[in-house]
N, C-alpha and C positions, 0 to 999 in steps of 0.2 A: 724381034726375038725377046723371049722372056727370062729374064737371070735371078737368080737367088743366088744371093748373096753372102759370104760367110759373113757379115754383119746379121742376115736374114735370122740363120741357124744361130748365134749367138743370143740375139734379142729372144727368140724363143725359147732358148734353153734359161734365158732369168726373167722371163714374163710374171708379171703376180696374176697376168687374169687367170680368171677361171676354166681348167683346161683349154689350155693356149694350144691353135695351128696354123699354122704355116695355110694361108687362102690365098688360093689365082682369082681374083675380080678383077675383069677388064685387062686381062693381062701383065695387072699390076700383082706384084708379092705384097700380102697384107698379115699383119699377124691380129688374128680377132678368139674371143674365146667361142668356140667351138657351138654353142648352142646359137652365136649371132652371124653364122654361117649364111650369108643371102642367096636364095634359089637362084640356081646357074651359078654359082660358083664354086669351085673344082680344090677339096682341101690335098694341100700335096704332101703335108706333113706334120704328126701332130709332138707336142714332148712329149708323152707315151712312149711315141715310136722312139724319139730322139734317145729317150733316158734308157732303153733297152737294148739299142743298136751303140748306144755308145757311152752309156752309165753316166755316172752325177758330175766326174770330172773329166770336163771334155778337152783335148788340146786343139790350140790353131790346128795342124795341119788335120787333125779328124774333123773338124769346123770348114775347112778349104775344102775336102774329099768331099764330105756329105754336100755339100753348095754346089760344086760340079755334078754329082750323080744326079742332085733333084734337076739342076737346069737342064741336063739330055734329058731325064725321065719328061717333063714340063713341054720340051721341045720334039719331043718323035712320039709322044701317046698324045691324041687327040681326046681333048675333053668328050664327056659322053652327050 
């Protein structure tokens, strides 16, 4: 089974790259910027999404929530 981690969503929310997201390769959580996204791999979340669902100041427990919602989301929708 696949976890993201609130480590996961924290590193993304202070990434320098270049629009940073959250990538499933190989079932691993990888944070790469968005344009070096490798065919077959499945982006679950980008800071875009993070900075608008949860703004610039993020707390742990909103960091815990979002890390549990992406790992059911990751674990019950099948990549396409």
């Amino acid at each position: 089974m696949t976890t993201v981690t609130s480590n996961d969503v924290r590193a993304l929310a202070v990434s320098g790259l270049d629009h940073p997201v959250l990538a499933l390769i190989d079932d691993a959580v990888e944070i790469l910027p968005a344009a070096d996204v490798p065919e077959g791999a499945r982006v679950i979340y980008t800071r875009e999404a993070l900075n608008r669902d949860l703004g610039d100041e993020v707390t742990d427990i909103e960091v815990d929530l979002t890390a549990g919602r992406l790992t059911a989301l990751v674990t019950v929708t099948p990549a396409p």
